[in-house]
N, C-alpha and C positions, 0 to 999 in steps of 0.2 A: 504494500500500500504506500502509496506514494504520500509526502509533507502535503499537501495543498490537501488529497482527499481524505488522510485522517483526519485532519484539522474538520472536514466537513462532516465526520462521522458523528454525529451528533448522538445524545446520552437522553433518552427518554424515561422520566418519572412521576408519576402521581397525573398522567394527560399533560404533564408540561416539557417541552424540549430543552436542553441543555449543551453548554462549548463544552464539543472535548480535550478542546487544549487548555495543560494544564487544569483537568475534571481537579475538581474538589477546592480549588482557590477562590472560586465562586461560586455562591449561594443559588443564584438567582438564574433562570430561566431566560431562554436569547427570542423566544418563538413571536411568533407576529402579536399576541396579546401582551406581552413584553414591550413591543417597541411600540407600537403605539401610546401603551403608558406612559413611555421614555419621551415620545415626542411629544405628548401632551402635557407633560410635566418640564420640558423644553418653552412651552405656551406661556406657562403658570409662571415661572422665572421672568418671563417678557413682560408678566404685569406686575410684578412683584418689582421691578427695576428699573421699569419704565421704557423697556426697549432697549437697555444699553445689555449687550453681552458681556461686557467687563466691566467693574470699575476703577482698578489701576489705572494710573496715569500713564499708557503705556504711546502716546503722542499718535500722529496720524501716519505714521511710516514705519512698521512693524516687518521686518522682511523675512525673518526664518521665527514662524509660531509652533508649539506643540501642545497639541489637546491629550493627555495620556487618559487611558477609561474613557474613550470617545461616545460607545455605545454608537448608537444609531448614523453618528456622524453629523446628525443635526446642527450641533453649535458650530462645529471646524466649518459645514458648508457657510454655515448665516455669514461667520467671519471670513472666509473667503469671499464671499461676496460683497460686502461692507469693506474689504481692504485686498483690493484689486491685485496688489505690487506685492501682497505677503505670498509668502510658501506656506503652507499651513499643513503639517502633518499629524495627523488621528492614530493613533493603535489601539488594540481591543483585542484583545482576550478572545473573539468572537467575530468574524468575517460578515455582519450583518450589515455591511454600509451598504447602499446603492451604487449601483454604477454609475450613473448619470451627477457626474458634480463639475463644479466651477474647477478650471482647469489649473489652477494656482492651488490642489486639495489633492491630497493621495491620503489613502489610510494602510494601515499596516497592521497585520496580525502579530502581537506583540504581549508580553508582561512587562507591565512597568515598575512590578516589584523584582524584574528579573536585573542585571549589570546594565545598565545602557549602551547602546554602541552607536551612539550620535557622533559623529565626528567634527563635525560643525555646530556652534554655539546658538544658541536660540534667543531671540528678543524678548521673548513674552514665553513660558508654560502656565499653561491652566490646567486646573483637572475641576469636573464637577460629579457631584452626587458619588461619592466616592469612598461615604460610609459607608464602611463594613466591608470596604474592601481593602484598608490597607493594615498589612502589619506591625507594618514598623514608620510608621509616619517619620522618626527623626531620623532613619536612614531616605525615605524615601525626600526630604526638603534638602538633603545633603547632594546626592541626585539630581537633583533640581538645580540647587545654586551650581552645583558643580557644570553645567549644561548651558548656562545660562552667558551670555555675554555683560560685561561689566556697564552696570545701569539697566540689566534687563529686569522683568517680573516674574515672580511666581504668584500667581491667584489662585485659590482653592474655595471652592462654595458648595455647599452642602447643607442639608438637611436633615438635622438629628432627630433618629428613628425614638421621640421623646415626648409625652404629649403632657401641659400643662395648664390650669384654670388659675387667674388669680380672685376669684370667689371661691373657692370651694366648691364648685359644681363638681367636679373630678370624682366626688366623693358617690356620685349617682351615676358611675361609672368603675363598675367595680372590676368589670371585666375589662377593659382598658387600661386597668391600672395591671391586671397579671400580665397581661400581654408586654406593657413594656419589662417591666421584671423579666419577663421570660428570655424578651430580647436581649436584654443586659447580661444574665445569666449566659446565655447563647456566642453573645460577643464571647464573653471572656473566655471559654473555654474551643470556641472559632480562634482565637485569637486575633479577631478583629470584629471593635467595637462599633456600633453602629449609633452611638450614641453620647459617646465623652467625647466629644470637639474641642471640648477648654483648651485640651491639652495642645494642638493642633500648634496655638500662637507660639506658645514656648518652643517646640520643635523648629517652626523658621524661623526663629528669631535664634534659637542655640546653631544652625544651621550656619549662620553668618550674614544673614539679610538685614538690610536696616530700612527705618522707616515703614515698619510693620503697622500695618494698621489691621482690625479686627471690629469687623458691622454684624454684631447680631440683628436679626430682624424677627421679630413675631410675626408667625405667619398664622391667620385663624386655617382651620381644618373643616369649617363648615360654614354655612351664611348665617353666621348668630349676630356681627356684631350689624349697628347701624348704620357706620356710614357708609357709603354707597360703594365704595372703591373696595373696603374693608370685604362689604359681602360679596361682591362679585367673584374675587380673589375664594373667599370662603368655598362659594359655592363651586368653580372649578375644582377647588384642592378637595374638597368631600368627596368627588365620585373618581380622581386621581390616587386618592386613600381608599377609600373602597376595592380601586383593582389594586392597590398596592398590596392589602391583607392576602387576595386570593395566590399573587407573584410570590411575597415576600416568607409569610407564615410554613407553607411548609417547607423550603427551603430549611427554615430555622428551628425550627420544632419536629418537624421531622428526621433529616439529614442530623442535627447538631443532638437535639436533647431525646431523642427517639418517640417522638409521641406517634398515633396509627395517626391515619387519612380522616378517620371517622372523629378522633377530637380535636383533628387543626379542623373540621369543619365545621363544628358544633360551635370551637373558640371564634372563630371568624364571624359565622354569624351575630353571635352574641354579641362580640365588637363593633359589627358592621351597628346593629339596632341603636348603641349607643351613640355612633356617628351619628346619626341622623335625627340625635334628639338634640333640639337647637336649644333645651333651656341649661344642658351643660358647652360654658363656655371654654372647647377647645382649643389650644394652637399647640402650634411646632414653633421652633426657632432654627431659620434657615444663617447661616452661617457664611461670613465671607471674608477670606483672610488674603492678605497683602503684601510683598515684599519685593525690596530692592536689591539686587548684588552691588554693590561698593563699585 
């Protein structure tokens, strides 16, 4: 069997498809209910941001970018289209790009917890949604700087798999609350958390980046609050969290802490019901971190 057609051999569990390259570093499922998620959770970023793909200061003349965890390829094409004169290169875990992209955009089947072998330095790396996928974040920002050209960025954003009320409504949410537990639990013996971001800043900033900056953002999970931007935002990420429990849970509960099909299905729903009660006020806190190489 040839590299290109293992790589396509793909690993079928529980009705969901999986990359067989490098089987077991990732959780999560590549199948077209997958990407769609990914690109609709691509959307959700775009209002959350207001349309800007980055917020580093990384100037209008970016010439060699690298998306590591591309997934779908979504962001690398947006950015190749928005910045005509970059090189912008994608890797993944997972061959799932399109064919059809802006011609300044190649992707690469890749680990980016694997040694780099970039030979030319990069203006800008990004990675997004990236929890739970890395294990060693302070080798992985080292990596990075080290890659990086002097005055380039690292940006990393993500949203921790963490859900919180500052009313106490949480409390009418009993089964959301084991769910994350369970996650956390699952991180750490995964050995990659899907949920402690704190630690993130310290990592590029021990790394040797300066002028770190770090934007948390409260993101609601459903359209409870009032102002209009707030629920809209809600109301997308509710049914974006709803396929996420079907993607994410048995992955984790399954695969990690051995539970059957029959109680991530039972746990799912019971979480899903909870989503959908608007009078407990949930969010996430989407994450977005910062740095310069000297």
């Amino acid at each position: 069997m040839s590299i290109k057609s293992s790589i396509l051999d793909y690993q079928y569990e529980n009705g969901r498809r999986y990359q067989s390259y490098r089987r077991g570093e990732y959780l999560f499922p590549n199948d077209e209910d997958e990407q769609d998620r990914m690109d609709f959770l691509h959307h959700i970023y775009g209002m959350i941001l207001e349309g800007r793909l980055h917020l580093a200061p990384i100037g209008d003349k970016p010439q060699r970018v690298l998306d590591i965890g591309t997934g779908t390829g979504i962001w690398a094409i947006d950015f190749a289209d928005q910045y005509p004169k970059a090189k912008v290169i994608g890797n993944d875990l997972s061959p799932i790009q399109p064919d059809r992209v802006p011609p300044n955009c190649i992707f690469e089947v890749d680990d980016f917890e694997s040694e780099w072998a970039y030979s030319h330095p990069f203006d800008y790396i990004h990675g997004r949604e990236l929890a739970g996928s890395v294990k060693n974040i302070e080798w992985l920002a080292k990596q990075a700087f080290e890659h990086l050209k002097p005055g380039g960025y690292l940006e990393l954003q993500s949203v921790a798999f963490k859900l919180f009320t500052d009313d106490g409504s949480i409390k009418r949410a009993p089964y959301t609350v084991q769910m994350c537990e369970l996650v956390e639990e699952a991180g750490k013996r995964f050995g990659k958390s899907m949920h402690n971001l704190d630690v993130w800043t310290e990592a590029v900033e021990s790394a040797g980046f300066r002028d770190v900056v770090t934007k948390v953002i409260n993101v609601p999970v459903s359209p409870w609050p009032k102002d209009p931007q707030q629920k809209e935002i809600g109301r997308y990420f509710q049914l974006q969290q709803s396929q996420a429990f079907s993607t994410h849970l048995p992955g984790i509960l399954s695969n990690v802490l051995g539970w059957s099909s029959a109680e991530v299905i039972v746990l799912g729903a019971r979480v899903r019901n909870e989503l959908m009660d608007l009078g407990i006020h949930q969010y996430c806190k989407l994450y977005i971190i910062y740095g310069r190489r000297p």
